[in-house]
Structures are given as C-alpha cells and as structure tokens.
VOPAGU-2260 file (C-alpha; in pm, 1 decimal, decimal comma):
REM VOPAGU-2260
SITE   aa  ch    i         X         Y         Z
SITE  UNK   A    0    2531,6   -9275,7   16812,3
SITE  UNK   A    1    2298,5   -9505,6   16625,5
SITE  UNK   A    2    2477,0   -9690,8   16326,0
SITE  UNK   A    3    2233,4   -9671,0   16043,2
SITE  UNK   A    4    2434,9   -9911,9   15825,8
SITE  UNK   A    5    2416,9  -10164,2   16105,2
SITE  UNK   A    6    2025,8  -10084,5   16119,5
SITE  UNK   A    7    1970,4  -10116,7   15785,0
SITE  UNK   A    8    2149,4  -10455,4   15783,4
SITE  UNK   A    9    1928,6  -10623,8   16041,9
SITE  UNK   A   10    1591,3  -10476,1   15905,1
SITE  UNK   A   11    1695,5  -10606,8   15609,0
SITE  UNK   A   12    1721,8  -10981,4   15765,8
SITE  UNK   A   13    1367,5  -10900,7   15900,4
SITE  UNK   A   14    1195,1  -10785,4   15584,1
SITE  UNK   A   15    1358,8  -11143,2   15435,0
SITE  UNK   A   16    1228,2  -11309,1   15719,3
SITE  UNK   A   17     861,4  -11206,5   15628,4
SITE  UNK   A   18     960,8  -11312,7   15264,9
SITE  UNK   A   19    1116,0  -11638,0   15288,4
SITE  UNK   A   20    1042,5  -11778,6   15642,2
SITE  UNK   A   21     691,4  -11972,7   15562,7
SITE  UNK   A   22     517,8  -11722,8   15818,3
SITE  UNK   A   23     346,8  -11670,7   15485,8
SITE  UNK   A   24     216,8  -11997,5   15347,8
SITE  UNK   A   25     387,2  -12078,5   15025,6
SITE  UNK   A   26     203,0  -12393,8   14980,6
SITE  UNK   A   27     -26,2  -12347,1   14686,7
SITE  UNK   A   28    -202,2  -12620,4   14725,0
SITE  UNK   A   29    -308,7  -12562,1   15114,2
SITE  UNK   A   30    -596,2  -12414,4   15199,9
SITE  UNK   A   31    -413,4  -12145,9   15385,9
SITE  UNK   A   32    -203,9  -12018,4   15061,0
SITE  UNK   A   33     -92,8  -11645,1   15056,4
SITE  UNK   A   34    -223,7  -11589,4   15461,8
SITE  UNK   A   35      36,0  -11495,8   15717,4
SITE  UNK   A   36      51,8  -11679,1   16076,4
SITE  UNK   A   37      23,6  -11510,6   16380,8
SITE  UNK   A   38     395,0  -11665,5   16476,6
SITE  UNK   A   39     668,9  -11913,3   16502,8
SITE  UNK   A   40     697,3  -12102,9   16799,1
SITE  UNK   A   41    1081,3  -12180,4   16865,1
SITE  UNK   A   42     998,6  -12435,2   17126,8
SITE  UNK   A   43     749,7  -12644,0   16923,7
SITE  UNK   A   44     899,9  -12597,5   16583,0
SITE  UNK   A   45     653,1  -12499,4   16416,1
SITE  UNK   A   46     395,6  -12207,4   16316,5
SITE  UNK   A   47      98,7  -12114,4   16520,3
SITE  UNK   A   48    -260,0  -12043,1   16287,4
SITE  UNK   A   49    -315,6  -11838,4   15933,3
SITE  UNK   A   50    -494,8  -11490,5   16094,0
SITE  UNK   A   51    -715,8  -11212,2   15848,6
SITE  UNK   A   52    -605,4  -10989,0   16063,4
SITE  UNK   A   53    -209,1  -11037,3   16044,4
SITE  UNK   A   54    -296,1  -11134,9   15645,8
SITE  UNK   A   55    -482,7  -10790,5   15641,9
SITE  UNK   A   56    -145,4  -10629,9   15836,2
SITE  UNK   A   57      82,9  -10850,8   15577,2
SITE  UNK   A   58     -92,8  -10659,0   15265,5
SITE  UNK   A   59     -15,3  -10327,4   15431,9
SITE  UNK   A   60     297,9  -10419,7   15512,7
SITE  UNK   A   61     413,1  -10534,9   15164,3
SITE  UNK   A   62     219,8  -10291,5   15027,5
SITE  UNK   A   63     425,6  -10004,7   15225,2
SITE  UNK   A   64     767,4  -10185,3   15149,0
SITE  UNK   A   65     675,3  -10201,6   14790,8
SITE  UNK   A   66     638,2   -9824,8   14775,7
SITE  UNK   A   67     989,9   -9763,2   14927,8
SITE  UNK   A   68    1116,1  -10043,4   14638,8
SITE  UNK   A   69     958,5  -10158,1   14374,2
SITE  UNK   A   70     964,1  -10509,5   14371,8
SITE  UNK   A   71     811,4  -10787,8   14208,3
SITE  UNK   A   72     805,8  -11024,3   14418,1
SITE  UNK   A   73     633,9  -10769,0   14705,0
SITE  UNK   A   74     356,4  -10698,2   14509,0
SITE  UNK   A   75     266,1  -11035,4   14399,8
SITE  UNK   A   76     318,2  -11163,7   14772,1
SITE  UNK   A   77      72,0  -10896,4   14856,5
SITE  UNK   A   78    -117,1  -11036,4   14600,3
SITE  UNK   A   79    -194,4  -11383,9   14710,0
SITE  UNK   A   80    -273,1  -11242,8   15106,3
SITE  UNK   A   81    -531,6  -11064,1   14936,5
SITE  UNK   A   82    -690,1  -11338,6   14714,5
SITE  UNK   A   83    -681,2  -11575,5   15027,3
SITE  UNK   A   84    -893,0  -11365,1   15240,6
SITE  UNK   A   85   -1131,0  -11270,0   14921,1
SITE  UNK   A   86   -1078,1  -11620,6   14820,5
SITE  UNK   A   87   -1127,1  -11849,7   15160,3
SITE  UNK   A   88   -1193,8  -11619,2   15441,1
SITE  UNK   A   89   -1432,2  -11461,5   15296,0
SITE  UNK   A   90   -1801,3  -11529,7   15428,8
SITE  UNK   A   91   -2086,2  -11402,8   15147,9
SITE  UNK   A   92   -2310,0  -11093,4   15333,5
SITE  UNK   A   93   -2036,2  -11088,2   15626,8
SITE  UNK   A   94   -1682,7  -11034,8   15653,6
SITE  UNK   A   95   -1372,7  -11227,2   15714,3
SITE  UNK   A   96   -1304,4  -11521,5   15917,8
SITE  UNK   A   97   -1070,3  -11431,9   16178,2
SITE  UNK   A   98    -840,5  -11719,9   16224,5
SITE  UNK   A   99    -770,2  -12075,1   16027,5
SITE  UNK   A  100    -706,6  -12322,4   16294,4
SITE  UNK   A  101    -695,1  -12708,6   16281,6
SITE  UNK   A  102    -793,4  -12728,5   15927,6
SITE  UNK   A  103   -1117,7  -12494,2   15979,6
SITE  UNK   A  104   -1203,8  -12179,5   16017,3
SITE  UNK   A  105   -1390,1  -12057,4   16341,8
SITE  UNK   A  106   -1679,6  -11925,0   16357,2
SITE  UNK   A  107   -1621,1  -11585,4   16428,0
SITE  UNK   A  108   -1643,8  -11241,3   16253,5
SITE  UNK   A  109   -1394,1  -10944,4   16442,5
SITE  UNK   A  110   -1482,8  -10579,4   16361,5
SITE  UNK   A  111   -1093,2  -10489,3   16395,1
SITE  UNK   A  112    -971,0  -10779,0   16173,1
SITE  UNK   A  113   -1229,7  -10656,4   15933,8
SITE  UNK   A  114   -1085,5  -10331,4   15939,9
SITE  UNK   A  115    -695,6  -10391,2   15919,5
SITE  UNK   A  116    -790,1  -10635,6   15580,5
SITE  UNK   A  117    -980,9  -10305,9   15432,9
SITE  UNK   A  118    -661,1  -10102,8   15510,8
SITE  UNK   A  119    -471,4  -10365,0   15307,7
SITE  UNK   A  120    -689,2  -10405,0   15063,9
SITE  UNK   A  121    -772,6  -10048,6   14966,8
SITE  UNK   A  122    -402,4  -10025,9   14947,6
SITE  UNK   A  123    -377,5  -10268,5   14721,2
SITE  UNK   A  124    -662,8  -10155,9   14502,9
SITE  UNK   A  125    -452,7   -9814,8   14483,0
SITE  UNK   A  126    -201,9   -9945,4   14367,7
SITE  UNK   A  127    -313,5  -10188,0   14121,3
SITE  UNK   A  128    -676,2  -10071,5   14028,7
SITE  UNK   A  129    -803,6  -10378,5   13996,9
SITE  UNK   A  130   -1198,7  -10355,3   14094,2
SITE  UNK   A  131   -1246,3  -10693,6   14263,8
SITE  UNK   A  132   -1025,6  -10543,0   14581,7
SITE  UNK   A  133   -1241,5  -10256,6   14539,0
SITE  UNK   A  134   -1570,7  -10428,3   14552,7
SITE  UNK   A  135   -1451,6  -10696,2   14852,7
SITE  UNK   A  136   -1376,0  -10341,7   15012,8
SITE  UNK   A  137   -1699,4  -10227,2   14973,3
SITE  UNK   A  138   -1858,4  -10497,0   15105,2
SITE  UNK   A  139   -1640,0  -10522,9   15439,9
SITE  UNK   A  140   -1693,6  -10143,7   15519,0
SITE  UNK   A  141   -2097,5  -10172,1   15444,5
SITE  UNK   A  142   -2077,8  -10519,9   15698,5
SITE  UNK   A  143   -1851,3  -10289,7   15971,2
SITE  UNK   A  144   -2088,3   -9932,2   15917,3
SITE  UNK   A  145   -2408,2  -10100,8   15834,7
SITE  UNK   A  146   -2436,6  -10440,9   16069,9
SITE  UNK   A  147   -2164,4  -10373,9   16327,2
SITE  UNK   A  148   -2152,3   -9983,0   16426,6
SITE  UNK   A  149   -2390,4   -9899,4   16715,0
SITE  UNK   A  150   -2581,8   -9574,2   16744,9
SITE  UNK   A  151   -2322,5   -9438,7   16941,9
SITE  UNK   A  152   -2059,0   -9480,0   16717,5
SITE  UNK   A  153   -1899,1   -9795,1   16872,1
SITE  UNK   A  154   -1863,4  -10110,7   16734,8
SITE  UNK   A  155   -1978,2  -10458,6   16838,1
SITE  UNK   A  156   -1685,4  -10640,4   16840,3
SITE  UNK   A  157   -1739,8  -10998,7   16684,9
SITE  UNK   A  158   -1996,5  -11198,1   16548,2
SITE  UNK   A  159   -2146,6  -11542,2   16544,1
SITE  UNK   A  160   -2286,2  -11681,1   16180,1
SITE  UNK   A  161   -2362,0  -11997,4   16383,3
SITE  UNK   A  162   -2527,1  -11859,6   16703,6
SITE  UNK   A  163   -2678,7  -11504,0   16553,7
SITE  UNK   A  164   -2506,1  -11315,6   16805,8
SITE  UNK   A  165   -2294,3  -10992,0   16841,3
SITE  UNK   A  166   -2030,4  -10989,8   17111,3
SITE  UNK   A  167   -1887,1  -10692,9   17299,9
SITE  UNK   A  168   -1847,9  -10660,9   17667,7
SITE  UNK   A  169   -1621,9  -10965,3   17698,4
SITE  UNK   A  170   -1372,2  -11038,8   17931,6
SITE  UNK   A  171   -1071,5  -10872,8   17737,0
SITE  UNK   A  172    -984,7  -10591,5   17638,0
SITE  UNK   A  173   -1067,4  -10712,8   17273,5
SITE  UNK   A  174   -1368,8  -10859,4   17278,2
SITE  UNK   A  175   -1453,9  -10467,3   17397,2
SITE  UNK   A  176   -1615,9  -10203,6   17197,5
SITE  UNK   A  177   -1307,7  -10008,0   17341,1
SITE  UNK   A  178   -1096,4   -9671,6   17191,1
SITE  UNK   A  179    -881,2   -9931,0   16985,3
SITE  UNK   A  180   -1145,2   -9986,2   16754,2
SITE  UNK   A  181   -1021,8   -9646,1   16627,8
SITE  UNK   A  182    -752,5   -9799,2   16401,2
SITE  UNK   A  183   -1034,9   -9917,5   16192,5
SITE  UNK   A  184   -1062,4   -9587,4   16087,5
SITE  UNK   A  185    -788,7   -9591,4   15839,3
SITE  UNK   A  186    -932,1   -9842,0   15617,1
SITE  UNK   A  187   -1278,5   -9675,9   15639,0
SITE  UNK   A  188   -1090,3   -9338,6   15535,0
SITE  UNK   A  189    -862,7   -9472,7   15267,9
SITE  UNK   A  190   -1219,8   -9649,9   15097,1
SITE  UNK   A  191   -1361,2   -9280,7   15099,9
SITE  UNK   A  192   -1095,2   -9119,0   14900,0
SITE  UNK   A  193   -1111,1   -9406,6   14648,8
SITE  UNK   A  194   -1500,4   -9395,3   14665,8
SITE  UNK   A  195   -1589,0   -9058,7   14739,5
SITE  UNK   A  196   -1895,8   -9265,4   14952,9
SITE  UNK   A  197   -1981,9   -9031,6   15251,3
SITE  UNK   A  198   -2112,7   -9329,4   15434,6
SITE  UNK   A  199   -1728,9   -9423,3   15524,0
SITE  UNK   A  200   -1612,0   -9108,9   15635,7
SITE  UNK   A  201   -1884,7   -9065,9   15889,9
SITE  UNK   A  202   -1856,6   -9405,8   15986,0
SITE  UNK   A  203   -1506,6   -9331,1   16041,3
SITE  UNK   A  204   -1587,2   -9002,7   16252,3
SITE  UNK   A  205   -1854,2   -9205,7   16437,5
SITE  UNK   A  206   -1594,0   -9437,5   16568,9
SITE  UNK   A  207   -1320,6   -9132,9   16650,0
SITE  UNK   A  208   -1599,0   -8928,1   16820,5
SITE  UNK   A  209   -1646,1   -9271,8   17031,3
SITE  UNK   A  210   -1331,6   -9333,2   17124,2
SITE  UNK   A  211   -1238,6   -8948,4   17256,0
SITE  UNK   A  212   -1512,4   -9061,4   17544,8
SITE  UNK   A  213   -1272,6   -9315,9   17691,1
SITE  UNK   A  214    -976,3   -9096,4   17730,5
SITE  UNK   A  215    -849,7   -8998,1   18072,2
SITE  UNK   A  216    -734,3   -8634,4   18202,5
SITE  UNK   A  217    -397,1   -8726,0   18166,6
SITE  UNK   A  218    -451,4   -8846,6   17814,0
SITE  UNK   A  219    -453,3   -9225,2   17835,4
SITE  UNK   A  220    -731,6   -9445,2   17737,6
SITE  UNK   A  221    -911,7   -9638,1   17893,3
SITE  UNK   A  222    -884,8  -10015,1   17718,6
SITE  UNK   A  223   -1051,4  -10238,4   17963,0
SITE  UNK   A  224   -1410,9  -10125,9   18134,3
SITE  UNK   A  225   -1394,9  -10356,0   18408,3
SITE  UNK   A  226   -1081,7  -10235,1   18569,5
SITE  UNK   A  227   -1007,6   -9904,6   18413,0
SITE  UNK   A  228    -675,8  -10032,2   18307,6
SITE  UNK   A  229    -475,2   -9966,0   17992,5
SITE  UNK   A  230    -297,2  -10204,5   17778,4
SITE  UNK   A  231     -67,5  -10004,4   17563,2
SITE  UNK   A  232     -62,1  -10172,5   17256,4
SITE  UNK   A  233    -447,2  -10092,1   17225,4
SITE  UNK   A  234    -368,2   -9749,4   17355,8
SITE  UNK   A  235    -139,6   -9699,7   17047,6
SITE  UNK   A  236    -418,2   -9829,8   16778,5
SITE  UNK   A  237    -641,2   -9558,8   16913,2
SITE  UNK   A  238    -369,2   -9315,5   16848,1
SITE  UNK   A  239    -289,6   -9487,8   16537,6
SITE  UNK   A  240    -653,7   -9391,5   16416,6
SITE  UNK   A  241    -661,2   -9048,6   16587,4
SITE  UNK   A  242    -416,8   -8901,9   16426,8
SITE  UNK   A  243    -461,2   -9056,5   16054,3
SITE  UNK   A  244    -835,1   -8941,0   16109,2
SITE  UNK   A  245    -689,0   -8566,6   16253,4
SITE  UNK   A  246    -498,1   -8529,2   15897,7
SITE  UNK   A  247    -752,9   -8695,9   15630,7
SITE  UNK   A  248   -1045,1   -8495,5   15780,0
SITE  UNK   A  249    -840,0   -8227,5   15899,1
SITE  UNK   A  250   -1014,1   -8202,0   16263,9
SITE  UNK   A  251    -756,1   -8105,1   16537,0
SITE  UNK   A  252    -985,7   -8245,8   16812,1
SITE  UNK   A  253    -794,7   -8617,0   16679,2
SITE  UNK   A  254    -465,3   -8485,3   16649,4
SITE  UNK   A  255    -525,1   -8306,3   16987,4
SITE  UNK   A  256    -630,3   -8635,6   17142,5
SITE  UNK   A  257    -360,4   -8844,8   16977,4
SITE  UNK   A  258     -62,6   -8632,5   17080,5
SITE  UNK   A  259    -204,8   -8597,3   17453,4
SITE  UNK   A  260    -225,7   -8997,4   17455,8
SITE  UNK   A  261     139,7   -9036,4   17284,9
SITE  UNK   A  262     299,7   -8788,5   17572,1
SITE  UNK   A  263     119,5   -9014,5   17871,5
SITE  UNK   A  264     341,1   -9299,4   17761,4
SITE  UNK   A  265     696,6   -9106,4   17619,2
SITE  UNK   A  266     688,0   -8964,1   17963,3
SITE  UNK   A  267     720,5   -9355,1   18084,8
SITE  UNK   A  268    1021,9   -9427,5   17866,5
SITE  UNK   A  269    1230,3   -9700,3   18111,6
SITE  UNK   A  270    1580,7   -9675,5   18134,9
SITE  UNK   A  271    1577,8   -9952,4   17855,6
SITE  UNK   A  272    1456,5   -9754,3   17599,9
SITE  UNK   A  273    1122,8   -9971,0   17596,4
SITE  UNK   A  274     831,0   -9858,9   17717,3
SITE  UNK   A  275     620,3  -10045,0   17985,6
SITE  UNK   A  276     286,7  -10220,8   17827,9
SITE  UNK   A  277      43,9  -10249,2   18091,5
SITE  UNK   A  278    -120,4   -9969,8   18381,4
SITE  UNK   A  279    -327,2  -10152,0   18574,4
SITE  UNK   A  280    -458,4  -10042,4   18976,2
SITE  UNK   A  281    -290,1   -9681,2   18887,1
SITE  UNK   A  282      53,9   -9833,0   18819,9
SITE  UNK   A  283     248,6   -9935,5   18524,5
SITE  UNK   A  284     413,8  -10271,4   18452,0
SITE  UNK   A  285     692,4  -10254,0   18325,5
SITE  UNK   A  286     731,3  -10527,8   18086,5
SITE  UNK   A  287     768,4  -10480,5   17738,2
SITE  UNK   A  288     748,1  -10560,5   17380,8
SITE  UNK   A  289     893,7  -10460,8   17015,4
SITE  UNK   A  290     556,6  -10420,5   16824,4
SITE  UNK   A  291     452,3  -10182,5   17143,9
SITE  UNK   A  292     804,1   -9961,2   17137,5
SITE  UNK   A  293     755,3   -9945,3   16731,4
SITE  UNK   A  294     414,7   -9834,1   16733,8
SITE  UNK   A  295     510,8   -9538,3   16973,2
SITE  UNK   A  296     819,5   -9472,2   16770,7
SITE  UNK   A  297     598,2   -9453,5   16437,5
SITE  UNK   A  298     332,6   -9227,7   16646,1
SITE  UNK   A  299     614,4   -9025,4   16756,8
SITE  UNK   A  300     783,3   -8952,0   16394,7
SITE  UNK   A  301     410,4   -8881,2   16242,8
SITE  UNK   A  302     336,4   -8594,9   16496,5
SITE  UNK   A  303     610,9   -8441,2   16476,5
SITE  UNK   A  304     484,0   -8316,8   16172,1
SITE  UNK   A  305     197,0   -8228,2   16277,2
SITE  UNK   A  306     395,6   -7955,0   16556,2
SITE  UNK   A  307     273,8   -7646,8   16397,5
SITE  UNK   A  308     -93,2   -7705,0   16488,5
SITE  UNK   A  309    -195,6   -7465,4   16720,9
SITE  UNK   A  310     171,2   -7540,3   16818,8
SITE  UNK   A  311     130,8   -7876,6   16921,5
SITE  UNK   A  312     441,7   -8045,4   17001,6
SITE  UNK   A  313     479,6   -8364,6   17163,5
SITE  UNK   A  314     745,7   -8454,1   17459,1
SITE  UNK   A  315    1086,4   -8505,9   17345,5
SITE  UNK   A  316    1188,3   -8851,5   17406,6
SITE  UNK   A  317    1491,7   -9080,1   17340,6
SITE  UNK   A  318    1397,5   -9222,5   16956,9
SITE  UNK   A  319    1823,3   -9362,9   16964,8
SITE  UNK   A  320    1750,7   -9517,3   17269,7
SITE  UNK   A  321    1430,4   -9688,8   17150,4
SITE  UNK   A  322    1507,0   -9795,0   16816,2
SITE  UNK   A  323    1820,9   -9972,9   16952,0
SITE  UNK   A  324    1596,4  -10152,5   17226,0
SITE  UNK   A  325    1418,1  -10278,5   16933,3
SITE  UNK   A  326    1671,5  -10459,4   16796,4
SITE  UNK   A  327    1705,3  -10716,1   17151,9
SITE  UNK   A  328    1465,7  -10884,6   17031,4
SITE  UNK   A  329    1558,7  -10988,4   16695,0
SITE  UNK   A  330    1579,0  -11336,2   16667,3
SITE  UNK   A  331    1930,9  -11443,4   16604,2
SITE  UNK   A  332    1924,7  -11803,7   16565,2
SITE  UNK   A  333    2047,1  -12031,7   16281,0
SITE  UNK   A  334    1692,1  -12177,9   16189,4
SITE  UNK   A  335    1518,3  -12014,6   15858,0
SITE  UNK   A  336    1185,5  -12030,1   16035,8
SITE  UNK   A  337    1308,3  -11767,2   16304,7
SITE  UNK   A  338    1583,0  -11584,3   16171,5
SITE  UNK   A  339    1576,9  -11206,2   16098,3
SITE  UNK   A  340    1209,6  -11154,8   16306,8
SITE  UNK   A  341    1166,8  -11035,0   16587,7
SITE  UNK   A  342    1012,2  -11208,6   16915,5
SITE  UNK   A  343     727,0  -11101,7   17108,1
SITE  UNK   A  344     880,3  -10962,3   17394,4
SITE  UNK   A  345     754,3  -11021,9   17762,3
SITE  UNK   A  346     395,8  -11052,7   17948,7
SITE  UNK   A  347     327,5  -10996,1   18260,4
SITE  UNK   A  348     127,5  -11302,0   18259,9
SITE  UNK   A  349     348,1  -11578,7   18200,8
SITE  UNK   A  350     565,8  -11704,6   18460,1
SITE  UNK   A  351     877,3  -11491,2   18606,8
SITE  UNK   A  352     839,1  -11216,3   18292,9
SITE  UNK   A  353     980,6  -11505,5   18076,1
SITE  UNK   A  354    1081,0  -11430,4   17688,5
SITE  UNK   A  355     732,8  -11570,0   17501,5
SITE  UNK   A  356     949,6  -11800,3   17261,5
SITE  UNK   A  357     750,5  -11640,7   16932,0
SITE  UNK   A  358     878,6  -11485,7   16646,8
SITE  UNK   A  359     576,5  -11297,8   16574,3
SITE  UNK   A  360     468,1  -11188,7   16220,5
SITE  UNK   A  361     305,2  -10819,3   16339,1
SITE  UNK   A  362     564,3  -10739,5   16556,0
SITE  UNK   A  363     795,6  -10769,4   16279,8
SITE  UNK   A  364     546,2  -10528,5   16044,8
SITE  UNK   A  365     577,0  -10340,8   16297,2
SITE  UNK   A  366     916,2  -10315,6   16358,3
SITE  UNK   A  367    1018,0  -10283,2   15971,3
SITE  UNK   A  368     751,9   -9987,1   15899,9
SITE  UNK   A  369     923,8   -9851,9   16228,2
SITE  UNK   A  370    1269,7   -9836,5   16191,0
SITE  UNK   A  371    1261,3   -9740,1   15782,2
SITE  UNK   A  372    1052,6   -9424,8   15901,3
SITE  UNK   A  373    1348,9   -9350,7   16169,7
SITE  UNK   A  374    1590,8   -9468,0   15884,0
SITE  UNK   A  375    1411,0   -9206,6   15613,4
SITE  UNK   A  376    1328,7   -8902,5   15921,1
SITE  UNK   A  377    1410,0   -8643,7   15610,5
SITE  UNK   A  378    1154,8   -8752,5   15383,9
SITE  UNK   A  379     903,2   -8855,8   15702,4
SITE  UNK   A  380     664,8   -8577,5   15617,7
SITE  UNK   A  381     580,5   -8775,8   15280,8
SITE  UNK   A  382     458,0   -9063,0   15510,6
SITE  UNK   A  383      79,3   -9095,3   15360,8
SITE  UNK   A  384     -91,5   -9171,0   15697,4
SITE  UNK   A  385    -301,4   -9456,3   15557,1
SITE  UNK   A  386      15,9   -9646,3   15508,1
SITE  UNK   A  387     -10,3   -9729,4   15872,3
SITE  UNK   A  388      55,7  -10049,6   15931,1
C-alpha cells in the first residue's frame, strides 16, 4: 500500500528543491538570471550549464505547479525563465541558444529545445496574456515550421548561425530527425488554439504523420537509424506528442500509435518497478532512470482516459510499484544544492552501471508532474494535455 502522506511529503522537498536550490539562477546580476541548469554535480560541488531547453521545461513545470496552487512566487519564477530566454538566448530571425556554457553561449540552434521553450511559453502567455510571450512564440514556431521542417514533415535537428548549416543525421540519437521530435508538437498545438494560425497545426500534423513511419510492429520506435535501437526516454517524447496531438486534433491514428508504443515498454516493467531504458541488438538493458519511469507513469495515467476509443485500453501495469521506485532516487543528503531532487539514475555507459552523481533539474519536472498526477488519479481526466511537461 502506497502512503500518500509520505508521497506528498517528499514531492514536496522536490518541488522546494527546484525553488530554492540555485538549479535556477537567482543571481540577478549574471548573465544566466531566471535559466535552470541541466544539474548538480555532488562530486564537483557545483552546477553543470544554464540549458533553453530545461529553462523551456522549468516554465512548464512552474507553470503546471502554479495551476494546482496559486502561488506567487511560482509565477514570477516562471517569469524570469521566460524573460531570460526572450531576453539572452534569444537570437533575432532564429531561435534559442541551446546551452550557456563558460560564460558564452554556443553556437547552436536545437529544433526540440525550440519546441519545449514554445510549450512554456505559450503556457505562460495563457496564463498571463501578456503579448510579448505571444509574439517570441510566434517567432520560434515560424523559425521551427518555416526554416527547420523538411518536406516530409521531419525536422532538421540543429543549426549553425556561424557555419550556415543544418544538422541531422548525427551520431546520436538527438542530433536525428527521429520520432522524438514529436514532443514538439505540443507547443506547436498549444500556439494554434491561442492563434487560431493553421500554419501550426499542420506543422504539428506534419511532424506526427513523420514520426508514425519509424514505429515498429510491436509498437516501439525506432530512435537511432544507424542501429535500429531504441532509447526509451526518446521513445516516451514521441508518445508524449502522440497522444497530446490524438486529443487536440482528435485523430485516433496518434492515440492508436501512442498506446501501442506505451504497452511495448509496461510489458518490460523489471521486478524493480523501473523500467529498462535502452533496446539495443534486439535486447533490452536494463538500467534505469526516474525521469524515464515518470514519463511512462504520466503516459500511463493520460490514456487511461482515453480507454473508450474504439476501446482502447492499455496493459495493466504496477503504477504502486513504480511510483515507489521513483522515490530511490531522491537525493537525501544534507547539502541545499542536492536535497529534495532527484538523481539521474544509471547508464549503461559509464563504468559498472554506476549512480551518475547528478541531481538533475528535468528529472525532477518530471518526477513532480508525475507523482501529483498519481497523487490527484480522481481529477486526472482534467489533465489539459498541453500541460505536459
């Protein structure tokens, strides 16, 4: 039996954590005020690099936590993320920077970045309605459907100010014009029912349509080209995408899709309660991580209101067992910098499965949006699907 007062308790220390930590810079007279890092590093003492993308997450977040409580201080946290990306980040006729690092910014524009700082911000125009988040919206969904979309609906991935040159085809799965590019979806949707613009919806339907391609039989996407493998936590932002693009535009081809991707991986639930994050060479890995477990435990809660669709249902699985699996990763230790977020997890790339020793800022978004939607299953079915996080 799952104590929900316990729950609520240590979410509580994690939704601080994003407050009070510094993995939002509080120093207002950086050049990195208001932006999130990617993490703290409990070896090194210190925090890693300000990201759009985790800023553009950060917004949501907030934005979504806000909702469930009004709160001052949310909102004008959200705020300041927004006015450093419009602020700093932003790059006139392009989009965002995607990362601050070593007192610059690199030079380097990333479709999906672009796309989770729309999410944000056309959350935060909704709830504000204040027009300059509306225009900077504008302007990063005409950059992703006008410069960056390809004719057959994918996206190139990055670009180069410097160099005048698109990326894709790169040597991760990121730098791919892969299925996860989906999750850029929601931001494109959300603009369209502020805007009414079709131009956003089919851009958004463009980018679904692409990403149905790279699904398997068996429901799992493809994330990498070169080996056909999956990494799960790209696997899950196509679903993300799927199924808010399934309810805005009401096409049960995405919701379809979605729940047929969410069963490959529920049927994979380890004895843990985690799920494994990698299938590579026809096999799964089975090392995990928090952000990856509350991505399929959000995925999981939203379709399960979407079961009387041609009476699609997906697989049963242990939520109890999951959302306490979560919490092993909390970070427990008496420093202010780590306290109340949650790690990482493992990778099957560093040496002997090792705990990476971050407390990681999107994990913890994750995490929070995660277990108050398993706290609040009642009310679940008033999730707005563009609250994704």
């Amino acid at each position: 039996m799952i104590d929900a007062k316990g729950i609520k308790d240590k979410i509580s220390l994690a939704e601080k954590w994003l407050l009070e930590s510094g993995i939002q810079n509080s120093d207002e007279k950086s050049n990195v005020y208001g932006s999130f890092n990617a993490w703290y590093d409990t070896n090194e003492k210190k925090f890693s690099f300000a990201y759009s993308e985790i800023t553009g997450y950060g917004i949501s977040a907030l934005s979504y936590l806000n909702k469930l409580n009004k709160d001052g201080l949310l909102a004008e946290r959200s705020k300041i993320a927004a006015d450093w990306l419009i602020d700093k980040a932003y790059s006139a006729n392009d989009a965002f920077f995607c990362r601050f690092e070593n007192g610059k910014f690199m030079d380097r524009f990333c479709t999906f970045d672009a796309g989770m700082c729309l999410n944000g911000l056309t959350s935060l125009y909704s709830a504000t309605k204040d027009e300059k988040y509306l225009q900077i919206s504008r302007k990063i969904a005409d950059w992703m459907a006008d410069k960056m979309q390809k004719e057959n609906g994918s996206f190139y991935t990055r670009y180069s100010k410097e160099k005048n040159q698109f990326e894709e085809n790169g040597d991760k799965w990121s730098k791919q014009p892969g299925s996860f590019l989906a999750k850029a979806s929601i931001g494109l949707l959300s603009l369209h029912k502020i805007s009414d613009d079709e131009k956003y919806k089919e851009a958004a339907r463009k980018i679904c349509d692409f990403a149905l391609k790279l699904q398997q039989d068996d429901g799992r996407f493809v994330t990498d080209n070169k080996d056909k493998s999956t990494f799960v936590h790209a696997h899950c932002y196509t679903m993300e995408g799927l199924i808010a693009a399934g309810a805005i535009l009401d096409e049960k081809k995405y919701v379809k899709s979605a729940v047929n991707a969410l069963n490959w991986i529920i049927r994979r639930q380890m004895p843990s309660g985690g799920f494994p994050a990698y299938y590579i060479n026809n096999k799964f890995i089975n090392v995990e991580s928090p952000d990856i477990s509350s991505q399929v435990i959000r995925l999981y809660l939203l379709m399960k209101n979407f079961g009387t669709i041609d009476g699609i249902n997906p697989d049963e699985m242990n939520i109890d067992s999951g959302i306490k699996r979560i919490f092993d990763f909390q970070c427990m230790d008496n420093e202010k910098q780590a306290y109340g977020g949650f790690m990482s997890g493992k990778a099957w790339f560093y040496p002997e499965n090792k705990n990476v020793k971050h407390v990681n800022s999107w994990v913890t978004m994750f995490v929070v949006q995660a277990v108050n939607m398993y706290l609040d299953k009642k009310n679940i079915g008033k999730f707005n699907v563009l609250d994704i996080v």
